[in-house]
Gaussian input, Z-matrix of N, CA and C with variables (Angstrom, degrees):
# hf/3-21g

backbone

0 1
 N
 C     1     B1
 C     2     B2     1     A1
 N     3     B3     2     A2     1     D1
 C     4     B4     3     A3     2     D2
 C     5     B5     4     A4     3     D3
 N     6     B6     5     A5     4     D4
 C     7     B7     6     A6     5     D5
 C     8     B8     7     A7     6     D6
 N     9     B9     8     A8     7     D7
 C    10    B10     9     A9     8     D8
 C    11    B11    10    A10     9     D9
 N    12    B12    11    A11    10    D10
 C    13    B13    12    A12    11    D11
 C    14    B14    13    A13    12    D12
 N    15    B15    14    A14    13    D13
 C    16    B16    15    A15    14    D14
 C    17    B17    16    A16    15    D15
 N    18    B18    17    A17    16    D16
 C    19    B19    18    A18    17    D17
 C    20    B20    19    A19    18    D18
 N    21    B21    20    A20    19    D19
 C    22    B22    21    A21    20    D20
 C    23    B23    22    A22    21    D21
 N    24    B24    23    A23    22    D22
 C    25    B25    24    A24    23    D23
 C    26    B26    25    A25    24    D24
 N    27    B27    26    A26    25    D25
 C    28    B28    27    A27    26    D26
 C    29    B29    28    A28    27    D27
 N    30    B30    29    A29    28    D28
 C    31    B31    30    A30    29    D29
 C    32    B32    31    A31    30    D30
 N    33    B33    32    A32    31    D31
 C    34    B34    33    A33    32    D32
 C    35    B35    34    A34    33    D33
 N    36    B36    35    A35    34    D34
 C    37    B37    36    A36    35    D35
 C    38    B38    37    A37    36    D36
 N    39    B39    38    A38    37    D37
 C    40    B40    39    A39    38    D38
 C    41    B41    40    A40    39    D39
 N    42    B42    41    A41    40    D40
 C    43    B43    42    A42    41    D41
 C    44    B44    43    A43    42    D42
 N    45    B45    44    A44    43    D43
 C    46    B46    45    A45    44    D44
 C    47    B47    46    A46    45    D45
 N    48    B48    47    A47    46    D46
 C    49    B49    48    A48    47    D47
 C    50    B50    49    A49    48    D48
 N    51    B51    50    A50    49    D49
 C    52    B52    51    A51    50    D50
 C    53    B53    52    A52    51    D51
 N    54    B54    53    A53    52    D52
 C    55    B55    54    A54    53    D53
 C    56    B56    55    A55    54    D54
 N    57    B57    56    A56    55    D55
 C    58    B58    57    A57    56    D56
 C    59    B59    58    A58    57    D57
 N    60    B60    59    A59    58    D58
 C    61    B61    60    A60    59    D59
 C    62    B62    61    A61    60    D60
 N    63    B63    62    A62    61    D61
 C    64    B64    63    A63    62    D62
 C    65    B65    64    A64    63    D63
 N    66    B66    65    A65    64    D64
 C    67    B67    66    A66    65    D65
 C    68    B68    67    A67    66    D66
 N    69    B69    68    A68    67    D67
 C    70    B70    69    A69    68    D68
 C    71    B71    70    A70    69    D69
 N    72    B72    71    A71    70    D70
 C    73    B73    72    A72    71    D71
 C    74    B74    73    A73    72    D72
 N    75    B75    74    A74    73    D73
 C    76    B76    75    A75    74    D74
 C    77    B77    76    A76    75    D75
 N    78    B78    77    A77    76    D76
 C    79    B79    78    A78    77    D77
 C    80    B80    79    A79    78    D78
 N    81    B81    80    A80    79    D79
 C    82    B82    81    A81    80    D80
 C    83    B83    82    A82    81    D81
 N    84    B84    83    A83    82    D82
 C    85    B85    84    A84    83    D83
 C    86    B86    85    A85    84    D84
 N    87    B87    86    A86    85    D85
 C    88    B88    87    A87    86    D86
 C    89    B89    88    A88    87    D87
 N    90    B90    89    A89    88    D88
 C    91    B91    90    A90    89    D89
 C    92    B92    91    A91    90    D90
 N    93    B93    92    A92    91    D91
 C    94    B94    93    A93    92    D92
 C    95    B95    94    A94    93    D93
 N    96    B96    95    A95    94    D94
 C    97    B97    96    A96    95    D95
 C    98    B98    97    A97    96    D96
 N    99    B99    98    A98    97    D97
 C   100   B100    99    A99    98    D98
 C   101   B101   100   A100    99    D99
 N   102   B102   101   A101   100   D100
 C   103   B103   102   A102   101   D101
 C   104   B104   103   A103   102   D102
 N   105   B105   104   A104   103   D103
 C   106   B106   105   A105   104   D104
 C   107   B107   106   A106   105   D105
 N   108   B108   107   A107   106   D106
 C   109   B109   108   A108   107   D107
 C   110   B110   109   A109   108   D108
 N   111   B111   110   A110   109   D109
 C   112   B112   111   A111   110   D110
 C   113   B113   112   A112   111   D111
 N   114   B114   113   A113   112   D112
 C   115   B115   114   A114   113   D113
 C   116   B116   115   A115   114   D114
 N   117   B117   116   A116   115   D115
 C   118   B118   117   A117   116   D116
 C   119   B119   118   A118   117   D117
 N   120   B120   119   A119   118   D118
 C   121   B121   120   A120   119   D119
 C   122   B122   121   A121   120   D120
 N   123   B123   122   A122   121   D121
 C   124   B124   123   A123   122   D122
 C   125   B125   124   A124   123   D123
 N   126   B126   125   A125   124   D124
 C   127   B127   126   A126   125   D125
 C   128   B128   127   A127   126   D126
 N   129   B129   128   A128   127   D127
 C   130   B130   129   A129   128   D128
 C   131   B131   130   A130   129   D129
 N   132   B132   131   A131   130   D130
 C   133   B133   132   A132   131   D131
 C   134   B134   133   A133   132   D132
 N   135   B135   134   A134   133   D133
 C   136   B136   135   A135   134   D134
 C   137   B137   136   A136   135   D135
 N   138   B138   137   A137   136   D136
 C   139   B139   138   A138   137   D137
 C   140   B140   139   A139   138   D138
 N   141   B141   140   A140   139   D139
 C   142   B142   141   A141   140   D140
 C   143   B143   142   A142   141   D141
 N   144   B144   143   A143   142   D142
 C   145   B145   144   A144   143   D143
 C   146   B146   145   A145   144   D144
 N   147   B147   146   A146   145   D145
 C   148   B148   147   A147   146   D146
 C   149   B149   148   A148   147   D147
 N   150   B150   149   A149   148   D148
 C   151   B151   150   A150   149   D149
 C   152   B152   151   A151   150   D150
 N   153   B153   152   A152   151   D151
 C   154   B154   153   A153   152   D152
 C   155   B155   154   A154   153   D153
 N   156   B156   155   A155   154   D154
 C   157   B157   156   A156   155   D155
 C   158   B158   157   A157   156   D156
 N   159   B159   158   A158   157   D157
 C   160   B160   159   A159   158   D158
 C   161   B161   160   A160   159   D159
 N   162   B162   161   A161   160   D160
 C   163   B163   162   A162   161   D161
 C   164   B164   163   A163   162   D162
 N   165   B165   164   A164   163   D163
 C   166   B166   165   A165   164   D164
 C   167   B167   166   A166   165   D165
 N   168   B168   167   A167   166   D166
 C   169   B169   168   A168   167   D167
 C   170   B170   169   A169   168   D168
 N   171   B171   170   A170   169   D169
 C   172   B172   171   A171   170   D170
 C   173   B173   172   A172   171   D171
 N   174   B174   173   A173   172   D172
 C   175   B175   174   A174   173   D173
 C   176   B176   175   A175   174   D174
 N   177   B177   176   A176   175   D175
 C   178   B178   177   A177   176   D176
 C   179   B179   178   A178   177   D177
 N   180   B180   179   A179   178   D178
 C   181   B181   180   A180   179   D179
 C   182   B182   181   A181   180   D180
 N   183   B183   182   A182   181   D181
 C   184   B184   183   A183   182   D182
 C   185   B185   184   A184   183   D183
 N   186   B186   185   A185   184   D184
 C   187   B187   186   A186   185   D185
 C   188   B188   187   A187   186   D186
 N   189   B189   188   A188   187   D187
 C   190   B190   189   A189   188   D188
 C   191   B191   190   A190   189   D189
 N   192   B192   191   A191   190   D190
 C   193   B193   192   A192   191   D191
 C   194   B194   193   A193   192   D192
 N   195   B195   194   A194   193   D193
 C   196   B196   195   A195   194   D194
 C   197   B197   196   A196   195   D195
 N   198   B198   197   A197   196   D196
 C   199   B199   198   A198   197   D197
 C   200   B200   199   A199   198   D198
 N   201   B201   200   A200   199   D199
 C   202   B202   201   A201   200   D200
 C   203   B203   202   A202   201   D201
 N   204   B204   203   A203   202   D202
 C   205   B205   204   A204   203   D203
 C   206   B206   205   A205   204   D204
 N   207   B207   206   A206   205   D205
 C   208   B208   207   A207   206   D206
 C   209   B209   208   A208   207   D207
 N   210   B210   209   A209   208   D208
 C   211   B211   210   A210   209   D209
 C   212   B212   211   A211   210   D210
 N   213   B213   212   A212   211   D211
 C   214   B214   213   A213   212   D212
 C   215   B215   214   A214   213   D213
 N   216   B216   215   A215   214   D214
 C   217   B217   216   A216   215   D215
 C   218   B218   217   A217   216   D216
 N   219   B219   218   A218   217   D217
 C   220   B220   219   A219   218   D218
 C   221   B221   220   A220   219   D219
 N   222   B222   221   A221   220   D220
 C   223   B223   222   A222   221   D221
 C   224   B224   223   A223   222   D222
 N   225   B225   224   A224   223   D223
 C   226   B226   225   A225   224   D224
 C   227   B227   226   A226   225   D225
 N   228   B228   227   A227   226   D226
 C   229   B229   228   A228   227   D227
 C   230   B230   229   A229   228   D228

   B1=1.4463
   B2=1.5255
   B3=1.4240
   B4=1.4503
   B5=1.2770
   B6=1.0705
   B7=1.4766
   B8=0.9357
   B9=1.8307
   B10=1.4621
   B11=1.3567
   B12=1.4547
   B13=1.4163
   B14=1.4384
   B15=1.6377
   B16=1.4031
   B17=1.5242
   B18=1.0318
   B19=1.5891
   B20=1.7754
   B21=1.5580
   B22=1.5831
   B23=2.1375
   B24=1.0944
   B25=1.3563
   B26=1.8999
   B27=1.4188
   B28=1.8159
   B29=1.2586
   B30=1.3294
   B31=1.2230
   B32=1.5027
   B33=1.7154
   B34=1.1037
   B35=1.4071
   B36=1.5741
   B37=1.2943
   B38=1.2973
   B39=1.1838
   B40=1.4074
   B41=1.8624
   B42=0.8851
   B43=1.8404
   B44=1.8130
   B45=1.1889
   B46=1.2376
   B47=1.7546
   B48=1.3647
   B49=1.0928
   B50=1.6680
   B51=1.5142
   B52=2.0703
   B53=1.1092
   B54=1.9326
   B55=1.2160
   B56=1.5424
   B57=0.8851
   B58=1.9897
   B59=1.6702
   B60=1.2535
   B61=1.5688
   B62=1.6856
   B63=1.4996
   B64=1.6695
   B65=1.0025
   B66=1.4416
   B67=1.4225
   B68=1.3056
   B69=1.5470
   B70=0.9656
   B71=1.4703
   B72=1.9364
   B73=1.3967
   B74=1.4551
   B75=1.9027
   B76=1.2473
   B77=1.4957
   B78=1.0676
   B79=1.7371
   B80=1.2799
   B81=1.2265
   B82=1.5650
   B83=1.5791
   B84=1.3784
   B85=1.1741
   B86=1.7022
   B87=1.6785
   B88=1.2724
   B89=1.4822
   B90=1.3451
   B91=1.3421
   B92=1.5003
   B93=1.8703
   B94=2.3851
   B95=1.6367
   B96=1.0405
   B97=2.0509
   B98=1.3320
   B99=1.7725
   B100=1.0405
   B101=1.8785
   B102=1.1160
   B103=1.4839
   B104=2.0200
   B105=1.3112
   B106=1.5709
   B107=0.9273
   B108=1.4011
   B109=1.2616
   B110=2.0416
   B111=1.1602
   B112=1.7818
   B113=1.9535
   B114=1.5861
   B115=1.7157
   B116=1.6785
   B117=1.3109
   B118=1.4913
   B119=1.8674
   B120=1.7328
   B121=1.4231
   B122=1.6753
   B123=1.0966
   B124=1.4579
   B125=1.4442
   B126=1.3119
   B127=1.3722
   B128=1.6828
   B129=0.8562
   B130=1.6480
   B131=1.4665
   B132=1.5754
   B133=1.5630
   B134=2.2649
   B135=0.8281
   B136=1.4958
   B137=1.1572
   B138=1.4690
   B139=1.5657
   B140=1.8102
   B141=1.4066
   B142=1.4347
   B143=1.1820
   B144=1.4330
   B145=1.3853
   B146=1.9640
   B147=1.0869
   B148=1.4495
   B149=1.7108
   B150=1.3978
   B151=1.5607
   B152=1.7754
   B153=1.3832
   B154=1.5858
   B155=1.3658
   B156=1.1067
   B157=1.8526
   B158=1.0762
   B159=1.6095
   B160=1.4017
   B161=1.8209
   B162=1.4741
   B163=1.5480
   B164=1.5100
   B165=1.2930
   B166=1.6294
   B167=1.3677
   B168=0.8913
   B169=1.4871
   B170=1.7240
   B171=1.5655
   B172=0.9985
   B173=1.6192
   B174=1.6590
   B175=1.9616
   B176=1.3089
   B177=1.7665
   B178=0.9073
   B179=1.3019
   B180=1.5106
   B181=1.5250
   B182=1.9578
   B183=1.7061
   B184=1.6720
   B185=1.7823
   B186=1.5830
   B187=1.5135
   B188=1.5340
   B189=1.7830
   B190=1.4938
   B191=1.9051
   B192=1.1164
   B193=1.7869
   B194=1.2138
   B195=1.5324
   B196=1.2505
   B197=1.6461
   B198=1.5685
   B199=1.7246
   B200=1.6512
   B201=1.7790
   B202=1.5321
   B203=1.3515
   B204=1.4585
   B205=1.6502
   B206=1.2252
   B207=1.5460
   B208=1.7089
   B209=0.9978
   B210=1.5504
   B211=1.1498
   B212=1.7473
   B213=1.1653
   B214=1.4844
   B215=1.6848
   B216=1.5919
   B217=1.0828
   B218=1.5089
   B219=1.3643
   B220=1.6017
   B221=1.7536
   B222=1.1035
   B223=1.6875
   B224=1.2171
   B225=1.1333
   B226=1.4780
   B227=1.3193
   B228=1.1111
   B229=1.4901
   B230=1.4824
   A1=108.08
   A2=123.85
   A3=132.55
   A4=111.60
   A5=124.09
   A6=117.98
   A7=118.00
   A8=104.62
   A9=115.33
   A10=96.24
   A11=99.42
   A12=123.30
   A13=129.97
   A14=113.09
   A15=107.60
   A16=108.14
   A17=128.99
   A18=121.00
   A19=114.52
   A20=101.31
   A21=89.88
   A22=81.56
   A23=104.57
   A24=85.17
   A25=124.68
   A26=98.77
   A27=131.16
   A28=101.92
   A29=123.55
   A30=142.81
   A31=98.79
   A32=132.15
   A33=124.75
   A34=113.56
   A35=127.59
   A36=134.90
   A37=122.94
   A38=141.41
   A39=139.67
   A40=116.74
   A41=130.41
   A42=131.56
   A43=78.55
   A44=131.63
   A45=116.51
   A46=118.22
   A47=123.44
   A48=129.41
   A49=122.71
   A50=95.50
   A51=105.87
   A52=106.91
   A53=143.43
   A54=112.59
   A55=120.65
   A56=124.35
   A57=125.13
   A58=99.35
   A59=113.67
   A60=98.72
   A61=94.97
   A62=112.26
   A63=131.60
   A64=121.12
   A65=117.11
   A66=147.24
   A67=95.39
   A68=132.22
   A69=133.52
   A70=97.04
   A71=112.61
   A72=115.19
   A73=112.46
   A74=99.79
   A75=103.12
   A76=140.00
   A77=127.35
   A78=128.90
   A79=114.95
   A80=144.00
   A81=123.95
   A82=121.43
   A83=106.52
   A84=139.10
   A85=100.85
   A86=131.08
   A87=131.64
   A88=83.17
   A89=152.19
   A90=143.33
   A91=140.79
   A92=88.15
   A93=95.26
   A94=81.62
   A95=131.75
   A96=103.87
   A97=84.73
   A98=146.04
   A99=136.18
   A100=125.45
   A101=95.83
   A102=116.48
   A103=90.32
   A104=113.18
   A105=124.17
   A106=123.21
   A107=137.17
   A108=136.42
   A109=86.09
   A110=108.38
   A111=131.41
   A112=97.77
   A113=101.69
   A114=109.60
   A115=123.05
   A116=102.29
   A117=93.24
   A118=104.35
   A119=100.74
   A120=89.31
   A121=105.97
   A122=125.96
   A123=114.51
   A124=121.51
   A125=118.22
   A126=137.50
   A127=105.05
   A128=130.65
   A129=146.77
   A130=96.36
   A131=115.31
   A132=148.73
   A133=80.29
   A134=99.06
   A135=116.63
   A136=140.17
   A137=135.12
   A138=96.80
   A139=122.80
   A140=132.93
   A141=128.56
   A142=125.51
   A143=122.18
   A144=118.67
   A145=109.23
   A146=118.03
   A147=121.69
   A148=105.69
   A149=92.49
   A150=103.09
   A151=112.56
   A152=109.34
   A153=97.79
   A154=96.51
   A155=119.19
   A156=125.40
   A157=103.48
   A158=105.88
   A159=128.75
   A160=104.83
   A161=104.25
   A162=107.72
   A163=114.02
   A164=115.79
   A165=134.94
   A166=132.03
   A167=113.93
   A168=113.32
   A169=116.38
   A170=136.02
   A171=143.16
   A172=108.04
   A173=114.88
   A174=117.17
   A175=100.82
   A176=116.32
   A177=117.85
   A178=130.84
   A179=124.27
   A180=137.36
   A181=119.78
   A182=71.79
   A183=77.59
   A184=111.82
   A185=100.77
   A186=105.37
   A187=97.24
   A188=99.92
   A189=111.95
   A190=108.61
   A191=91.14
   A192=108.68
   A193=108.49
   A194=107.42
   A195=122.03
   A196=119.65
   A197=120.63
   A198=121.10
   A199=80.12
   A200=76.78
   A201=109.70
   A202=109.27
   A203=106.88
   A204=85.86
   A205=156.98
   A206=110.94
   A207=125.65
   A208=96.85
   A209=120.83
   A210=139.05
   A211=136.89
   A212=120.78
   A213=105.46
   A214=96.68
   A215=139.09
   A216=116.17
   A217=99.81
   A218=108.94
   A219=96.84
   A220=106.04
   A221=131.76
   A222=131.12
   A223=102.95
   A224=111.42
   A225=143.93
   A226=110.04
   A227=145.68
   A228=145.97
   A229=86.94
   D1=142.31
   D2=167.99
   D3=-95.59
   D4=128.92
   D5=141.81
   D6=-123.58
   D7=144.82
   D8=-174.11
   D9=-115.63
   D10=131.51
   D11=153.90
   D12=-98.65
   D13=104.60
   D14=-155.28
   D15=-154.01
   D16=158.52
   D17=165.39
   D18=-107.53
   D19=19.39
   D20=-170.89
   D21=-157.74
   D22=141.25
   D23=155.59
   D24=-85.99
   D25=169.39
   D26=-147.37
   D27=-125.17
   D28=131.66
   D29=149.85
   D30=-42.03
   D31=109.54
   D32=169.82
   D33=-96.37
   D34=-7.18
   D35=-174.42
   D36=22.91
   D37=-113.83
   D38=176.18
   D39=-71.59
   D40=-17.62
   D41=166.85
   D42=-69.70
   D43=-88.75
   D44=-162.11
   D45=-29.60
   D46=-52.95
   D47=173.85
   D48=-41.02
   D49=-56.34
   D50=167.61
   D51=-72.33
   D52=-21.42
   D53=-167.68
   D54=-80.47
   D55=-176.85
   D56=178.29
   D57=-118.98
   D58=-18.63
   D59=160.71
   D60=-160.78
   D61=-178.74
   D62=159.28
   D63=-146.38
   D64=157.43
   D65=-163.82
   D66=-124.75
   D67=144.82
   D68=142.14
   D69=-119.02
   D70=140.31
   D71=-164.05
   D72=-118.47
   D73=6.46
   D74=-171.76
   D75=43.27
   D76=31.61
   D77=-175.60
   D78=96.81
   D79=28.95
   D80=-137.07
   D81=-65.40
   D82=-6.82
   D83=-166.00
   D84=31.96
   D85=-109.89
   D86=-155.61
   D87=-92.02
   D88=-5.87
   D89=148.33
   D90=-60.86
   D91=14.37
   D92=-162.10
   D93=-74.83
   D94=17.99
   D95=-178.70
   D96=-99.07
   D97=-26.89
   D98=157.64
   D99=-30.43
   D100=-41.66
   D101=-148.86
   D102=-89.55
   D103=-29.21
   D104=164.06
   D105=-86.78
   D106=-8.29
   D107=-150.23
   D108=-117.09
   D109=-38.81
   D110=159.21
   D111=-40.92
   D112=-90.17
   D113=173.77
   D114=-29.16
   D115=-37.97
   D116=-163.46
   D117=-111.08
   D118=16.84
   D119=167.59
   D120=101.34
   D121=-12.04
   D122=-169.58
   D123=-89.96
   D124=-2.32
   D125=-162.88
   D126=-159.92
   D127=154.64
   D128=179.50
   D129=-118.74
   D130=130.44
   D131=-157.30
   D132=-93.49
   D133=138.32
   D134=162.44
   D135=-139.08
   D136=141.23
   D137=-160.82
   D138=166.68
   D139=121.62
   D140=176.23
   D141=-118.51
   D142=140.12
   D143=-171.76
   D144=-73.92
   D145=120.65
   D146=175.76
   D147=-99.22
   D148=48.63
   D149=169.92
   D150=156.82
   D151=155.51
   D152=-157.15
   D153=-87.49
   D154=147.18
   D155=156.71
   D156=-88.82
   D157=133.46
   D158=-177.02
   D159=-78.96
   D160=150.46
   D161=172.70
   D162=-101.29
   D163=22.47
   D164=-157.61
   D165=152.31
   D166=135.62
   D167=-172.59
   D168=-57.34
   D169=-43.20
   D170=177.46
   D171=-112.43
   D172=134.60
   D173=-41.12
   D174=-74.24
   D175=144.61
   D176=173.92
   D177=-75.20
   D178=4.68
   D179=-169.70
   D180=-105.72
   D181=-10.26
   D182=176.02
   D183=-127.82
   D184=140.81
   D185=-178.82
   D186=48.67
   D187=75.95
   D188=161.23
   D189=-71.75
   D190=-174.18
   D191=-177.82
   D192=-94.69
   D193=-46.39
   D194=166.46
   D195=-150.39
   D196=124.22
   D197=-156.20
   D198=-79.44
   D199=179.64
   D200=-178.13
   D201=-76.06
   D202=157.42
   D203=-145.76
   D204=106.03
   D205=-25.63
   D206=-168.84
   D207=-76.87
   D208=-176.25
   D209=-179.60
   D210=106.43
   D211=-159.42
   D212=-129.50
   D213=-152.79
   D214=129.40
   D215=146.26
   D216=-136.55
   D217=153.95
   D218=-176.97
   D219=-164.55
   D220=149.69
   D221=-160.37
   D222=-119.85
   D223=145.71
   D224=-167.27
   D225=-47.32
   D226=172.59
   D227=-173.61
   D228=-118.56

């Protein structure tokens, strides 16, 4: 699993390629026990991108990584 800790999205290039899933945790700042409490199962991650992540820097508007929109919700076992 990746997690990115970031305030912008990142060229993840090859970590994206090896990971089996991602998180983006956005800054969590005094909220990262959120962002563990997600990892270790205690809470279910939910969630849409309100903007595309680029798969590269040049152009970034075409053949995103992931469109606007993506994302994921899913409940605990």
């Amino acid at each position: 699993m990746l997690v990115v800790i970031s305030g912008r999205p990142l060229i993840l290039g090859r970590a994206f390629e090896k990971a089996s899933a991602v998180v983006a945790a956005w800054l969590p700042g005094t909220e990262g026990g959120g962002v563990s409490d997600m990892l270790l199962g205690k809470h279910a991650p939910t969630g849409k991108l309100g903007f595309s992540w680029p798969r590269a820097t040049e152009p970034l508007h075409a053949n995103p990584l992931f469109p606007l929109g993506f994302g994921l919700e899913y409940g605990l076992a």
